[in-house]
C-alpha positions in Angstrom: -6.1 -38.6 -17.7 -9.5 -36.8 -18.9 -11.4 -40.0 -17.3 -9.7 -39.7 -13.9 -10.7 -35.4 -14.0 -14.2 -36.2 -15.7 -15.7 -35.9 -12.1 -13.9 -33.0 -11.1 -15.0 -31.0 -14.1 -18.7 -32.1 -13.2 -18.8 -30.7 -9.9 -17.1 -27.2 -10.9 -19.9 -26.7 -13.2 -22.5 -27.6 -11.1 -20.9 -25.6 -8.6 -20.5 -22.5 -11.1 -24.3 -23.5 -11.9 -25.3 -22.6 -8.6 -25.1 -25.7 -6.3 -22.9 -24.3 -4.5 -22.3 -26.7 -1.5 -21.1 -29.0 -4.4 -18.2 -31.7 -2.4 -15.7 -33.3 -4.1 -14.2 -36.2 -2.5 -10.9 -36.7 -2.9 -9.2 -40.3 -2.0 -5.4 -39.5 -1.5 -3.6 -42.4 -0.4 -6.1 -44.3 0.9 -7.2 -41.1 2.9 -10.4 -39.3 2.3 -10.8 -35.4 2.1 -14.3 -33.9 1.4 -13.1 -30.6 -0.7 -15.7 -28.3 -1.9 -15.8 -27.3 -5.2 -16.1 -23.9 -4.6 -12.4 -23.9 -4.1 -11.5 -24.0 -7.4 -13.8 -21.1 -8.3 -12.2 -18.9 -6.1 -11.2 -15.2 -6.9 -8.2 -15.3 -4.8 -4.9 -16.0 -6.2 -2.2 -17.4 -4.2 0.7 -15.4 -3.4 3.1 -17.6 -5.0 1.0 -18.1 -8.3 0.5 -14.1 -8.6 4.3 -14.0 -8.7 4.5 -16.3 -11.1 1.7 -13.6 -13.2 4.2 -11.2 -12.6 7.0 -13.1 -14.0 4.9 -13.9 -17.5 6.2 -12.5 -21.2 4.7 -12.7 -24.4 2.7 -15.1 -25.5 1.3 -17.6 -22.5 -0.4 -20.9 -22.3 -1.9 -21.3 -19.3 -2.1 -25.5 -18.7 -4.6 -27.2 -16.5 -6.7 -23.9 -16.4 -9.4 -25.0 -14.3 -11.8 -22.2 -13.8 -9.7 -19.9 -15.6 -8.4 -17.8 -12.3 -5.0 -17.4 -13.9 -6.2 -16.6 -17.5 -8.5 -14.0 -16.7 -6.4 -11.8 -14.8 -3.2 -12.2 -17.4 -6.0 -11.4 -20.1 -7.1 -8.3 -17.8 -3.3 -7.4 -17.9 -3.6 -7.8 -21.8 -1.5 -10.8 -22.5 -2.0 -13.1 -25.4 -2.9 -16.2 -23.4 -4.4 -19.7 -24.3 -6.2 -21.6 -21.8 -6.1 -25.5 -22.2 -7.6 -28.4 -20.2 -8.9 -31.9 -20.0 -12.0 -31.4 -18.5 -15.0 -30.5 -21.2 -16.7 -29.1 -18.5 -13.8 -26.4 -17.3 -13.5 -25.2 -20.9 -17.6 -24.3 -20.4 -16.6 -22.6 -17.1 -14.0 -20.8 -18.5 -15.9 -19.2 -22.0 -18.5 -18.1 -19.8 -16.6 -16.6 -17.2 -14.7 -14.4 -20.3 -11.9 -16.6 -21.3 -11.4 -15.9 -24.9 -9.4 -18.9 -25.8 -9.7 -22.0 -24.1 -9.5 -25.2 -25.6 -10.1 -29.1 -24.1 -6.9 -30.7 -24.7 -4.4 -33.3 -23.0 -1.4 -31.9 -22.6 0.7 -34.2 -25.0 -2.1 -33.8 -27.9 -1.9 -30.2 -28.0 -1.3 -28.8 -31.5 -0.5 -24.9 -30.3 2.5 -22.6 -29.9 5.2 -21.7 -29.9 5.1 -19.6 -26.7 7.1 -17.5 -24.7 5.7 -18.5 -21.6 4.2 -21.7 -19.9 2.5 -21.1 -16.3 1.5 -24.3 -15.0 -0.2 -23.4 -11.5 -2.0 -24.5 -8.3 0.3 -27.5 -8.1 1.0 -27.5 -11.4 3.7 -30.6 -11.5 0.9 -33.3 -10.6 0.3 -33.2 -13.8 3.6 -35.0 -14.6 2.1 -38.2 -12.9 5.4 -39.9 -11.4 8.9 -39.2 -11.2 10.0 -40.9 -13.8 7.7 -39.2 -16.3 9.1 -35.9 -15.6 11.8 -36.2 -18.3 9.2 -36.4 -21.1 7.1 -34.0 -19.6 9.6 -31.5 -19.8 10.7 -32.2 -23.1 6.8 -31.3 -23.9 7.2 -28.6 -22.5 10.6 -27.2 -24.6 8.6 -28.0 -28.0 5.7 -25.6 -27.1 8.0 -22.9 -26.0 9.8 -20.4 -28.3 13.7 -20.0 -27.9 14.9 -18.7 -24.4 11.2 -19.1 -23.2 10.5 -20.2 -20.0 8.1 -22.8 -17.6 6.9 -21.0 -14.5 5.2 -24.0 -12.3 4.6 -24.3 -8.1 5.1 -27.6 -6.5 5.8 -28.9 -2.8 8.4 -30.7 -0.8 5.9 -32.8 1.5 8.8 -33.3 4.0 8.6 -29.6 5.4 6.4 -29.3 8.3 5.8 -32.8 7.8 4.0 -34.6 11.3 5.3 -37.8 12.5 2.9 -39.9 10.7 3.6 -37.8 7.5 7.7 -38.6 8.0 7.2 -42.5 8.6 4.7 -42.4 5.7 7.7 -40.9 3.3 10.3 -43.3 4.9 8.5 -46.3 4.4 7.5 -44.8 0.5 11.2 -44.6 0.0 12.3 -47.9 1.7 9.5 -49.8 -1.2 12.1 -47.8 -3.9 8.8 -45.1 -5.0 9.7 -41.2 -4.8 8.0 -39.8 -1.9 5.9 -37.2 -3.9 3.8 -39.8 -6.1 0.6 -39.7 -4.1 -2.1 -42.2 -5.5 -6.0 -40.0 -6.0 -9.3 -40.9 -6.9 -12.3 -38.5 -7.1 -15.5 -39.2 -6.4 -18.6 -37.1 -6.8 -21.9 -37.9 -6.2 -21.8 -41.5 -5.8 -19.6 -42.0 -9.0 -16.0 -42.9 -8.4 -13.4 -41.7 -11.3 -10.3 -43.8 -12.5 -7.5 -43.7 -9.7 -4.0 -42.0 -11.3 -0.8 -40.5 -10.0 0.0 -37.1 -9.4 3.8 -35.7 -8.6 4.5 -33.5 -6.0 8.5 -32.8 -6.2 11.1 -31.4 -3.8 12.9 -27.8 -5.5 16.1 -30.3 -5.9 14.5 -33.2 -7.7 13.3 -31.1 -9.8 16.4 -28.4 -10.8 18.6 -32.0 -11.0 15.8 -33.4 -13.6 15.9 -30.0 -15.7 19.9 -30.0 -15.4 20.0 -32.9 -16.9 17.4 -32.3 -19.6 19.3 -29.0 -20.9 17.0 -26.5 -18.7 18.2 -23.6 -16.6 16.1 -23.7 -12.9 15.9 -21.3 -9.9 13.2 -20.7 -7.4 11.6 -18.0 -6.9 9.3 -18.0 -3.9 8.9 -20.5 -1.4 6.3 -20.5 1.6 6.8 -23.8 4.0 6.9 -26.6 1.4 5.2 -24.9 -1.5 7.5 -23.6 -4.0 7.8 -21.8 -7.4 10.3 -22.6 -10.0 11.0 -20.8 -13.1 12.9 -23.4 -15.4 14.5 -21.8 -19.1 15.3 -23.7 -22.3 19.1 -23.4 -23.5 
């Protein structure tokens, strides 16, 4: 996974160093979308992921940091937060933006924890890959966490406010037997093309029916259109 995100990671730090019409391009699907990498620099937080914040106990590890949006403002509320990610060049983002622990690490390598909570944020299921990798993903997830702690992580349900070409996409997705949310990316940044890999985006009821069946305890706590917040509990 750190060799499809190596690109990303290069053109946040060249943003943060001060090109700042830096453009990732994103291949989703087969479909290209020029995003600037200013975006993930940003200072806003999303409505749903500053719930999330306000949901967050004791000790936190915030996964797939990025920039280190999230971190930063639990560390200004004074929580005990770690900061991991795959991308060398976030980690160098994050230290020098004030993060006081953040570590380069793939999620199923990481030695730390326990923790109380687990935010993982700004889609923060794509980083289960596909569907059927979910159940080991969240049986990561209940060795890093302390007893009764909990997994606080946004997804979305690409069928709301889905367009017609958006529908038949998802129908003809699910007639080939593949989950609607596994979208296929590839960055590319500067004329270099990264590895292609898999990212989920699951519906609120895949997901509570996975964690059901894996011992967790899921609700939702926000939605807005498709985009969703779940708070799942170990048993």
């Amino acid at each position: 996974m750190s060799d499809a995100y190596n690109l990303h990671g290069m053109a946040l730090l060249d943003c943060f160093r001060g090109e700042t019409d830096a453009m990732l391009v994103v291949h989703q699907d087969g479909e290209r979308d020029d995003v600037p990498a200013a975006f993930w620099l940003r200072q806003t937080i999303d409505p749903l992921e500053a719930r999330a914040l306000d949901l967050c106990a004791g000790r936190v590890l915030d996964v797939g940091a990025g920039a280190g949006l999230h971190t930063l403002e639990l560390q200004r509320r004074g929580f005990d937060v770690t900061a991991i990610d795959v991308a060398a060049e976030c980690i160098v983002i994050m230290k020098e933006r004030g993060v006081r622990r953040a570590e380069q690490a793939d999620l199923y390598a990481f030695a730390g924890g326990p923790f109380d909570t687990i935010v993982n944020l700004c889609n923060g299921l794509d980083k289960v890959g596909r569907l059927a990798d979910l159940p080991r993903f969240l049986d990561r997830m209940r060795s890093m966490l302390a007893p009764g702690g909990q997994l606080l992580a946004d997804s979305f349900d690409l069928r709301v406010g889905a367009d017609a070409s958006r529908l038949a996409q998802i129908e003809r997705r699910t007639a080939a037997g593949r989950y609607f949310g596994e979208l296929d990316l590839r960055f590319e940044y500067k004329g270099r093309s990264g590895a292609d890999f898999t990212v989920l985006q699951v519906d609120y009821e895949t997901l509570a029916a996975a964690a059901a069946d894996h011992g967790w305890t899921c609700e939702q706590i926000a939605t807005a259109g498709g985009h969703y917040l779940a708070r799942l509990r170990t048993s």
